[in-house]
C-alpha positions as CSV (number, residue, x, y, z in Angstrom):
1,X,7.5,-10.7,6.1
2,X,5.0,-7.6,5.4
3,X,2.1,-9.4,3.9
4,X,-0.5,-7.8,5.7
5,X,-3.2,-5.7,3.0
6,X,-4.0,-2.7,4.9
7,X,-4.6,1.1,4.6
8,X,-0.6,2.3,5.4
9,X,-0.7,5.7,6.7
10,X,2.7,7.2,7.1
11,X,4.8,5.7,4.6
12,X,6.0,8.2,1.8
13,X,2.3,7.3,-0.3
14,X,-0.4,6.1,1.3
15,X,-2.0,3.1,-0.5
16,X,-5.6,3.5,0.5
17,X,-6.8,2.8,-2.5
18,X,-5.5,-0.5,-2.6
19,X,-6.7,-3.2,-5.2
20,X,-9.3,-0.8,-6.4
21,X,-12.5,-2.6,-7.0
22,X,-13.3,-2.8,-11.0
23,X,-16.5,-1.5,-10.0
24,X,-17.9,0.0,-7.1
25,X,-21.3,-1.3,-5.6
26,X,-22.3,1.4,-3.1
27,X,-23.5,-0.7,0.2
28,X,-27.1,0.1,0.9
29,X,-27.7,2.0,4.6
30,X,-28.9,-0.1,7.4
31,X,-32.1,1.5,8.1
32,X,-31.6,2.7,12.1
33,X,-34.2,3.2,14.5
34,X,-35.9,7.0,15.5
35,X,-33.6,6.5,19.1
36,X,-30.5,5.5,17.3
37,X,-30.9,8.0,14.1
38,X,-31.2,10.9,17.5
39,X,-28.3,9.9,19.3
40,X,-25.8,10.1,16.4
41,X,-27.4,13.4,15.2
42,X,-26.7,14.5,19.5
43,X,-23.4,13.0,19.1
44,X,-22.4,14.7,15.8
45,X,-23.5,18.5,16.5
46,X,-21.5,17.8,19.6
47,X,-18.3,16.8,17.9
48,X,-18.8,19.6,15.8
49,X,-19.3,22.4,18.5
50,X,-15.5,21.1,20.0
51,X,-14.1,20.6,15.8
52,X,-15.0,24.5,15.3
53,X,-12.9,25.5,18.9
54,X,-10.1,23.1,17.2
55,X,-10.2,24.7,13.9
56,X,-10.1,28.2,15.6
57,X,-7.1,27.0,17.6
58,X,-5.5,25.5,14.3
59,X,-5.4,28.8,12.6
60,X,-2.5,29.7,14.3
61,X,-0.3,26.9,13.8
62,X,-1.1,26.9,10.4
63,X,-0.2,30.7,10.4
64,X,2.8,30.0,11.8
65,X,3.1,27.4,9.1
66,X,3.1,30.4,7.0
67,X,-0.5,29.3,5.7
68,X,-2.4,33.2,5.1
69,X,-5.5,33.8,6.5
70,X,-7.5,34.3,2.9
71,X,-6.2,30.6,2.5
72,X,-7.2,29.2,5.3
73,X,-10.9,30.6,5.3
74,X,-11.1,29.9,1.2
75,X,-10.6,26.4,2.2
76,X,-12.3,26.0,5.9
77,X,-15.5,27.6,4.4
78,X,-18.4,25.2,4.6
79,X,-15.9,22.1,6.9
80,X,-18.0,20.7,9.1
81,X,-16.8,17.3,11.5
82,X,-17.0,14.5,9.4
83,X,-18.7,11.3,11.2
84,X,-18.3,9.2,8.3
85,X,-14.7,9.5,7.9
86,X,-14.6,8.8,11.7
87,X,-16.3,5.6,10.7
88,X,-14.7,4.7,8.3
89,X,-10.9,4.9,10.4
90,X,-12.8,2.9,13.4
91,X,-14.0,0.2,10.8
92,X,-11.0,-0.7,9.5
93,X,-11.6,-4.8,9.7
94,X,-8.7,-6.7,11.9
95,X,-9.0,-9.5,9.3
96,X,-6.6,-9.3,6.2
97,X,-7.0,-10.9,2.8
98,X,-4.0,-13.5,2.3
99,X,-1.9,-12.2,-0.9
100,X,-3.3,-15.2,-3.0
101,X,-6.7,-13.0,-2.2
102,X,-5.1,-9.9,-2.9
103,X,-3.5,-11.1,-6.1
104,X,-6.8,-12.2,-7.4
105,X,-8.2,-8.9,-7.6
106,X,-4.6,-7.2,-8.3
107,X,-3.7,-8.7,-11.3
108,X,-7.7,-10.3,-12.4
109,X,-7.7,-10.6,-15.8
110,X,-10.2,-7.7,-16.0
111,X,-7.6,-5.5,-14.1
112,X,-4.7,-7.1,-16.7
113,X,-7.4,-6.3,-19.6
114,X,-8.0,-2.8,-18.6
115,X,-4.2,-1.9,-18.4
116,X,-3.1,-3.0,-21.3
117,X,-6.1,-1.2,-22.8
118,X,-4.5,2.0,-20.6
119,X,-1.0,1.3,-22.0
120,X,-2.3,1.3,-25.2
121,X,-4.7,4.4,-25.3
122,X,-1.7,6.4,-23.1
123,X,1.1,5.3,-25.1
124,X,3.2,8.1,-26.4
125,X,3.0,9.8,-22.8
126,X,3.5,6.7,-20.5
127,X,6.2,6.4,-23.5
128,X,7.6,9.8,-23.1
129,X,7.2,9.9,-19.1
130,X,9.7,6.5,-19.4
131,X,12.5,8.2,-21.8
132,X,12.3,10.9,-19.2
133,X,12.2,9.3,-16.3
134,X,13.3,5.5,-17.0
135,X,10.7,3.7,-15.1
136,X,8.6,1.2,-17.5
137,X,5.7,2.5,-18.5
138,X,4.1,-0.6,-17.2
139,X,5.2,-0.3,-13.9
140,X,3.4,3.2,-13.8
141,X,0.4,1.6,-15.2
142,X,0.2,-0.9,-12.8
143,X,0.5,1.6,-10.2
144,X,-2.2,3.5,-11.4
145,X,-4.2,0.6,-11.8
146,X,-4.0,-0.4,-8.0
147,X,-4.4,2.8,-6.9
148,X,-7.6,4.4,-8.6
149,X,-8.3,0.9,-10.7
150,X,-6.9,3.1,-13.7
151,X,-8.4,6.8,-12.6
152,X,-12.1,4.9,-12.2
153,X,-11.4,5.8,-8.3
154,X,-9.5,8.4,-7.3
155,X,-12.3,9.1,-4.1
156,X,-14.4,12.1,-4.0
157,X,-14.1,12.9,0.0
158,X,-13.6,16.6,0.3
159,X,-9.8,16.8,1.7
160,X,-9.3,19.6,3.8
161,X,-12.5,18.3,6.0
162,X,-11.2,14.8,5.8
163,X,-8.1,15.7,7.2
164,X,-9.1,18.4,9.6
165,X,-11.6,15.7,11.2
166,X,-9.0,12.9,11.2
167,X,-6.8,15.5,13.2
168,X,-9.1,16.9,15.5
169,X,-10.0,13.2,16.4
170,X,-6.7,12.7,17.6
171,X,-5.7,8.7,17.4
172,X,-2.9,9.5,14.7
173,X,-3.7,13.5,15.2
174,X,-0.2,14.4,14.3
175,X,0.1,12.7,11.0
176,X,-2.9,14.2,9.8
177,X,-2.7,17.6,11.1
178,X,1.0,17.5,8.7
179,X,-1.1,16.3,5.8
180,X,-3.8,18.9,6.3
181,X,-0.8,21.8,6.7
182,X,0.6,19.7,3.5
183,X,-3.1,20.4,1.8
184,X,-3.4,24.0,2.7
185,X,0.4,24.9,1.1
186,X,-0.9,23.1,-2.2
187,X,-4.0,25.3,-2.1
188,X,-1.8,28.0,-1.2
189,X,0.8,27.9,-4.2
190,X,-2.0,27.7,-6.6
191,X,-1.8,23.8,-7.9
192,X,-5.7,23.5,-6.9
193,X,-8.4,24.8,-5.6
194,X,-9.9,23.6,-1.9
195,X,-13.3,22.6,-3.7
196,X,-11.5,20.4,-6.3
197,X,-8.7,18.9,-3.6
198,X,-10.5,15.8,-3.5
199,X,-9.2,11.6,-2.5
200,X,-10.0,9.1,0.1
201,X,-11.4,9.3,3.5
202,X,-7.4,8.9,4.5
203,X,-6.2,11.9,2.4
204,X,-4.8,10.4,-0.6
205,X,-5.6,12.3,-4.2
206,X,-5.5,11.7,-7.6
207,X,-4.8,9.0,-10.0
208,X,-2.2,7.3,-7.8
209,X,-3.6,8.0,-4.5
210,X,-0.5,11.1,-3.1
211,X,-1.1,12.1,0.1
212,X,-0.3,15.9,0.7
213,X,3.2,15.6,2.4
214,X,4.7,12.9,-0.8
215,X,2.8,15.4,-3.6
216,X,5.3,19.1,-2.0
217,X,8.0,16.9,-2.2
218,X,7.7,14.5,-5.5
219,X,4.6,15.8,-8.0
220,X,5.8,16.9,-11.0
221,X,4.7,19.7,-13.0
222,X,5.5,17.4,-16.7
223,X,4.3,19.9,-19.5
224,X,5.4,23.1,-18.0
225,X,1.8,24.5,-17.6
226,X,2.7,25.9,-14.0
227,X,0.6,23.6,-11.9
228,X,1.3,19.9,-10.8
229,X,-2.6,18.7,-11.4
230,X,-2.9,15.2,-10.2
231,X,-6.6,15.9,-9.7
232,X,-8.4,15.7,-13.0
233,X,-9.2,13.6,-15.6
234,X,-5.8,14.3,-17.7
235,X,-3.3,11.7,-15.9
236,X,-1.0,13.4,-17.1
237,X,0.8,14.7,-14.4
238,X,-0.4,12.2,-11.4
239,X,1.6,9.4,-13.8
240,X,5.0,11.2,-14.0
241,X,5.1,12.5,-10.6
242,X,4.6,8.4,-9.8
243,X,7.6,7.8,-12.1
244,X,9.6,10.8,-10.6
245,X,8.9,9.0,-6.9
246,X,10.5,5.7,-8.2
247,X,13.4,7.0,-10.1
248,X,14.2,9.5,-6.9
249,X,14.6,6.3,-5.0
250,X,16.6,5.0,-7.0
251,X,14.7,2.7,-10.1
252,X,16.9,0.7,-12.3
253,X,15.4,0.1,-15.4
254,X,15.6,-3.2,-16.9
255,X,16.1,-4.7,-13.6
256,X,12.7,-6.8,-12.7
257,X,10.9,-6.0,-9.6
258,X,11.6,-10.0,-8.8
259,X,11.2,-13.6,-10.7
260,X,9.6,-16.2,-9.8
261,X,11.2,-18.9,-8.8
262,X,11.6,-22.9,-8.1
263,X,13.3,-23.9,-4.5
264,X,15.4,-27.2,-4.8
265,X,14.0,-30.5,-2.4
266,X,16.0,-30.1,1.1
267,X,16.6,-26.4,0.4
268,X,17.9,-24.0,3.4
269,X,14.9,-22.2,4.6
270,X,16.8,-20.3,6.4
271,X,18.5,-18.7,3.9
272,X,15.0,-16.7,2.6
273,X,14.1,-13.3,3.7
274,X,15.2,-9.8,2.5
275,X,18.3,-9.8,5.1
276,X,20.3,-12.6,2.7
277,X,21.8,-10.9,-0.1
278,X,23.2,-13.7,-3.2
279,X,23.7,-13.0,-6.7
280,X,21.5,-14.9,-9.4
281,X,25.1,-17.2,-10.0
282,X,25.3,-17.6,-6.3
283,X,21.6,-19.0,-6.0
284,X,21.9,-20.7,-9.3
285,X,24.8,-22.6,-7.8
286,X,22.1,-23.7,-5.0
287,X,19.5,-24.7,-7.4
288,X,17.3,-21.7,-7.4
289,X,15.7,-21.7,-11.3
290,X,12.6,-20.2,-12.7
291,X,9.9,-21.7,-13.2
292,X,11.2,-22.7,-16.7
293,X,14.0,-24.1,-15.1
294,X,16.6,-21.6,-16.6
295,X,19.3,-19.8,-14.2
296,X,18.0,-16.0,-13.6
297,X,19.8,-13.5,-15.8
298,X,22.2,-11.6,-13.3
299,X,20.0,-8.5,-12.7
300,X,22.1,-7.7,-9.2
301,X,22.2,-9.1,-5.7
302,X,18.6,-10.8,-4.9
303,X,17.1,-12.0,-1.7
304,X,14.6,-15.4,-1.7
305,X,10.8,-14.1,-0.6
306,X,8.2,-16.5,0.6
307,X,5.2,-14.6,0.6
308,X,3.1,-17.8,2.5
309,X,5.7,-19.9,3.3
310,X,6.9,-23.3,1.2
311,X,3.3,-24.0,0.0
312,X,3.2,-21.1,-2.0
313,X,5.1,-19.7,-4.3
314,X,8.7,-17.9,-4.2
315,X,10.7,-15.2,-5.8
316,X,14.1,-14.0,-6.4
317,X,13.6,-10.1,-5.4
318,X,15.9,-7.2,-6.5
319,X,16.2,-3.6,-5.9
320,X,13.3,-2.5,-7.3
321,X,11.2,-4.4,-5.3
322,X,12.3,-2.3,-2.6
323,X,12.1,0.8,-4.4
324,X,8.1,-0.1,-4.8
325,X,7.9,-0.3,-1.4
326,X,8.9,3.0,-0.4
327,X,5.1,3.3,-2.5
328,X,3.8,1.2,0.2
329,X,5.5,-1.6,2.3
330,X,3.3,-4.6,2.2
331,X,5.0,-7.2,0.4
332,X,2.1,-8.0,-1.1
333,X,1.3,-4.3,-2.1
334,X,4.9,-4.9,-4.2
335,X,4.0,-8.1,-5.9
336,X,0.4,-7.1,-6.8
337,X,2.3,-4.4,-8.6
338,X,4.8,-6.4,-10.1
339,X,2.9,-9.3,-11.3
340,X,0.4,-6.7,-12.6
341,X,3.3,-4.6,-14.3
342,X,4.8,-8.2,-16.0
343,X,1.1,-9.4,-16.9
344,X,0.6,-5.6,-19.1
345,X,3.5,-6.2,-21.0
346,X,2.2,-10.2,-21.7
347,X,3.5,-12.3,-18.9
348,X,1.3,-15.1,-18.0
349,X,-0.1,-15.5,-14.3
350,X,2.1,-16.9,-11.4
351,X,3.2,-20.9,-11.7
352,X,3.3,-21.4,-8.6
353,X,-0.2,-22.4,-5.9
354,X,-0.6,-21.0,-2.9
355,X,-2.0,-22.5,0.7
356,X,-5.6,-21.6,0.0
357,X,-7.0,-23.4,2.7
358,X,-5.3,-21.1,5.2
359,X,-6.1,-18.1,6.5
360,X,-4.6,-14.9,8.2
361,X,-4.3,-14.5,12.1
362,X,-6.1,-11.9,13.9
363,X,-3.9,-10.0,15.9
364,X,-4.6,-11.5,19.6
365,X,-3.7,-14.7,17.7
366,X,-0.3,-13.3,16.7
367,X,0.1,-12.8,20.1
368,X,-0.9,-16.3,21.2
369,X,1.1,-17.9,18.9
370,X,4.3,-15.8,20.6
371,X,3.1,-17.0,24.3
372,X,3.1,-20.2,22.9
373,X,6.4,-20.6,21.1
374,X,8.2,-19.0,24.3
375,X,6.7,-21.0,26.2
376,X,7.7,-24.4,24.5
377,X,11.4,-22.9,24.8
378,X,11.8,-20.9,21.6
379,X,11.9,-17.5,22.3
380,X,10.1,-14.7,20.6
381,X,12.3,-11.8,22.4
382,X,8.5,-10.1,23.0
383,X,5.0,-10.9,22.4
384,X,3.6,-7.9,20.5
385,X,1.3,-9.3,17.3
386,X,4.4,-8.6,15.0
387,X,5.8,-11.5,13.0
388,X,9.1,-10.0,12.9
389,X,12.4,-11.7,12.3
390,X,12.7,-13.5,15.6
391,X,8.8,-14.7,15.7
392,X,9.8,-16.0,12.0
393,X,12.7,-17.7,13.8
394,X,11.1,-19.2,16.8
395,X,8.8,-20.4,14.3
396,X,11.3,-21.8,12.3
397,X,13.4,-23.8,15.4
398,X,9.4,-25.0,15.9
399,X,9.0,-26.4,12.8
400,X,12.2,-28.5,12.7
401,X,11.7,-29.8,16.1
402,X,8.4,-31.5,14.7
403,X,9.5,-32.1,11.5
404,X,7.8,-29.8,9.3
405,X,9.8,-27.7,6.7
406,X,11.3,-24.7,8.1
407,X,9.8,-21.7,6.1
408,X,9.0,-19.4,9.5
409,X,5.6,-19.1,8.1
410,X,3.5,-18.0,10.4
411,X,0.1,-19.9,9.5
412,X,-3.1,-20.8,11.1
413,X,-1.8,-24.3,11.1
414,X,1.1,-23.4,12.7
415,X,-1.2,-22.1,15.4
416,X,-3.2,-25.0,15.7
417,X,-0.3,-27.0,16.2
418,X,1.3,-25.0,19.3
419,X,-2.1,-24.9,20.8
């Protein structure tokens, strides 16, 4: 189970702007001392002297890129090495928010309030990008609400130095040096220029946060003006290129993201995860209800998801859960927008509580936790940090040998326990 919240570079969008804050609260600098403030200043015309020998030896794989030379200086002019972006990719905190966390902010009544507010002030063109498209309007609000907290924040980090210092820096070099090629053929054909390509730190732009390599190959030019403008204040564009991602992997409207869902006393745990397959019938005939206690319409073959294990709550997940997730694979990423989507067009929050006392494990816990169930006699195949299906499994044999319910949740608890 993906439930980790994190920025996910290299999936088809990059959701760095995730669970936009409803207001931004700049954090006030830590005042450093005279020795300190000189260092980083030695440290930063350093990294600048080597960034301007890598950008000189970058013009000619972007030529060969076909990138032209009055391109490449239009938008190089004025890049300089960018220490804060640097910063900001080595402060990325190892701690997660738990998706009862996440949710909270991702569908908070303010962030419900403020898209249906959206839906109703963009109505005829979230109405028309749906009769074009078929994705629910809602659905592409709630995107745009997650991503840039409807357009509030779409980040203002100049791009092409953004991504030419993530590249030069060299931990995920490659990836960024595609985005920044990505960048430099969407300054090229026209669609902006380099001093308005703005986004994140991580490279993503506009309303619903594309990174350059997703916006060549899905934005959408929706009124025919000759330019695909995710960038300014008209959404516009941003939106339908969002619904033209969805429906290009295959969106079915009408069919719900998922349901939530009721789980029967002594049901099979093992029969939850996205690798089970059953149609609504098939579940119904288990005792799988909503949480009104009505069978789920047959919307197409479902999996059972336990985002947190039995103590929280569960869905019955269809195909377009998965289709959000080519957006960005954290399952919680995909309820956020979900729930959010259903709470726009009037739902009510989720039923079901969640295991608030918990709390996520740090990565060298992860590991820990897979030393430990090998090491009782059920087998991991690995100890990387990764709760993948057979860490879920080994958990799972755990449980039932000390009589707790097999979910394969991997909580703190569970951890405490082994230890």
């Amino acid at each position: 189970m993906r439930i980790v919240i994190a920025a996910l570079l290299g999936v088809c969008l990059a959701g760095t702007a995730l669970a936009a804050p409803e207001q931004s609260i700049p954090p006030k600098p830590r005042p450093g001392a005279p020795e300190e403030s000189t260092i980083v200043l030695a440290q930063a015309n350093s990294s600048n002297i080597a960034f301007e020998r890598w950008i000189d030896r970058f013009r000619g794989r972007a030529r060969s890129a076909g990138i032209r030379d009055a391109v490449f200086n239009a938008a190089f002019q004025g890049v300089r090495y960018n220490a804060n972006v640097i910063q900001k990719d080595r402060n990325q905190s190892e701690f997660t928010k738990q998706i009862w966390e996440y949710l909270d902010s991702a569908a908070s009544e303010t962030r419900v309030k403020n898209g249906r507010a959206a839906l109703r002030q963009n109505k005829r063109l979230l109405g028309e990008i749906e009769a074009r498209y078929g994705v629910e309007a809602e659905v592409v609000a709630a995107i745009w609400g997650l991503e840039s907290a409807y357009g509030s924040f779409r980040g203002s980090e100049p791009l092409i130095e953004a991504l030419a210092t993530l590249a030069f820096d060299g931990r995920r070099g490659r990836f960024f040096e595609s985005q920044l090629i990505a960048a430099l053929k969407i300054i090229q054909a026209g669609d902006v220029p380099p001093r308005r390509m703005t986004g994140s730190w991580a490279g993503a732009m506009g309303h619903t946060q594309f990174i350059p390599t997703s916006y060549l190959s899905y934005a959408v030019d929706f009124r025919g003006d000759g330019k695909r403008d995710i960038w300014s204040d008209d959404p516009t564009d941003a939106l339908a290129s969002t619904a033209a991602y969805l429906k290009r992997f295959g969106w079915r409207k009408g069919q719900p993201w998922g349901v939530e869902v009721t789980l029967p006393r002594g049901f099979n745990y093992g029969l939850t995860g996205e690798r089970v397959k059953k149609s609504p019938g098939d579940w119904a005939a288990l005792g799988v209800r909503d949480t009104r206690g009505a069978r789920v319409p047959n919307h197409g073959r479902a999996s059972i998801l336990l985002p947190a294990g039995a103590q929280g709550a569960a869905f019955m997940i269809f195909d377009n859960f998965h289709v959000i997730e080519r957006y960005n694979t954290a399952d919680a990423y995909v309820i956020g927008v979900g729930h959010l989507s259903d709470r726009i067009a009037g739902a009510g929050p989720l039923q079901s509580g969640w295991p608030r006392g918990d709390r996520n494990l740090r990565f060298v816990e992860k590991k820990e936790m897979q030393r430990l169930l090998t090491r009782r006699g059920f087998n991991t195949d690995g100890v990387d940090g990764i709760i993948g299906p057979n860490t879920i499994q080994a958990i799972r044999r755990f449980q039932s040998s000390v009589g707790l319910v097999p979910d394969g949740y991997a909580s703190y608890e569970i951890l405490k326990r082994l230890r």
